[in-house]
C-alpha positions in Angstrom: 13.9 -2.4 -0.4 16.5 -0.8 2.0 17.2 3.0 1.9 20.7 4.4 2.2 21.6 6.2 4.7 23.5 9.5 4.0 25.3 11.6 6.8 24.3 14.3 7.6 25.7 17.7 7.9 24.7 17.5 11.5 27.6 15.2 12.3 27.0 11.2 12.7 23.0 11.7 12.5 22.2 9.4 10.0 19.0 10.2 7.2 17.2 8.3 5.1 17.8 9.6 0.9 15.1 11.6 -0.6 12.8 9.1 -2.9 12.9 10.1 -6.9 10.3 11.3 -8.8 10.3 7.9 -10.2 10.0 5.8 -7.0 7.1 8.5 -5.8 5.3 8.0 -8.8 5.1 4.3 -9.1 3.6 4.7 -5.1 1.6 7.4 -6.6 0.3 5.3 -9.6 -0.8 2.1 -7.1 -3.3 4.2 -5.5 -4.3 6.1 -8.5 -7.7 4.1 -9.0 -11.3 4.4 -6.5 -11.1 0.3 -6.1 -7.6 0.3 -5.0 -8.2 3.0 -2.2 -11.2 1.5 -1.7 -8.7 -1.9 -1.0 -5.9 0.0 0.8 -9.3 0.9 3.5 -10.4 -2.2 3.3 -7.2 -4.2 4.4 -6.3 -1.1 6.9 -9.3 -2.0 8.8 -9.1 -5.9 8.4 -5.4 -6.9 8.7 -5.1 -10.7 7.1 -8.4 -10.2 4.9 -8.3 -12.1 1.6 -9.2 -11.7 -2.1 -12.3 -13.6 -1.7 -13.3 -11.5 1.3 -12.4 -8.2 -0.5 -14.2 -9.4 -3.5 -17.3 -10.0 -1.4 -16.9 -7.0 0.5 -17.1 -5.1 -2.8 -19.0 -6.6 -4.4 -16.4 -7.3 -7.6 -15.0 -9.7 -9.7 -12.1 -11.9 -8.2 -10.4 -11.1 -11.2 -10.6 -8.0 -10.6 -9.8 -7.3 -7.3 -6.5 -9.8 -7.7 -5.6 -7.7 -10.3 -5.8 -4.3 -7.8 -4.2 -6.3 -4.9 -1.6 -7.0 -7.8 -1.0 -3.5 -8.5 -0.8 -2.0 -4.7 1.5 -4.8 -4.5 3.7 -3.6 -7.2 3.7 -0.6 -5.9 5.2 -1.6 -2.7 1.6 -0.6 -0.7 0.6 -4.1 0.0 2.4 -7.2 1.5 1.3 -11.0 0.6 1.5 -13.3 2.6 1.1 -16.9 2.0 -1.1 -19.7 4.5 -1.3 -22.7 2.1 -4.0 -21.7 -0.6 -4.7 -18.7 0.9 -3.2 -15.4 0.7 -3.9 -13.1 3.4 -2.9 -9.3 2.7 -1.6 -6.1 4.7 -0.6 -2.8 4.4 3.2 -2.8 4.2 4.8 0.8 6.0 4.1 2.9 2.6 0.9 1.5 2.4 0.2 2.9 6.4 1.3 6.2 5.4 -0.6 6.0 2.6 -3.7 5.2 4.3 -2.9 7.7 7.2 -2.6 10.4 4.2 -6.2 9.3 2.2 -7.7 9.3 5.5 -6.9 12.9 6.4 -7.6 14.1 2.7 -11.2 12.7 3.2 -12.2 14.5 6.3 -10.5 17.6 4.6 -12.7 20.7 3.0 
């Protein structure tokens, strides 16, 4: 997805639009779930892991997990990426921020 680029009242300085409520929510929504963030760690910590390394990992269903992957993916947290048979996963830009954000909230009072 590309953002538009607005000037700004600062002359030819360039900024990115603010995101509706709608477009937050639906990053909001993927992460909204203790698997999922327990995913978005996961694939922060192990760039190219797969579903049936997550599932063993968590001990879960593959179902299950593909299903989560599915959703963070929706939500634009998540990037696919395809090797033959295997799909190998990692945290798109959102999904870094993301991360950066749950990890801070953790380690707060």
């Amino acid at each position: 997805m590309l953002v538009k680029k607005r000037k700004s009242e600062y002359g030819n300085l360039s900024l990115p639009r603010k995101k509706s409520s709608k477009q937050m929510e639906r990053h909001l929504k993927g992460v909204s779930n203790h698997r999922r963030i327990e995913i978005l760690f996961l694939i922060a910590d192990n760039k190219g892991i797969s579903v049936d390394d997550i599932s063993g990992r968590l001990h879960c269903n593959l179902k299950t997990i593909s299903s989560h992957i599915w959703r963070l993916s929706q939500a634009g947290l998540v990037r696919k990426n395809y090797q033959g048979r295997t799909v190998i996963h990692e945290l798109s830009p959102y999904g870094k921020t993301f991360h950066k954000f749950l990890a801070a909230f953790q380690r707060s009072v």
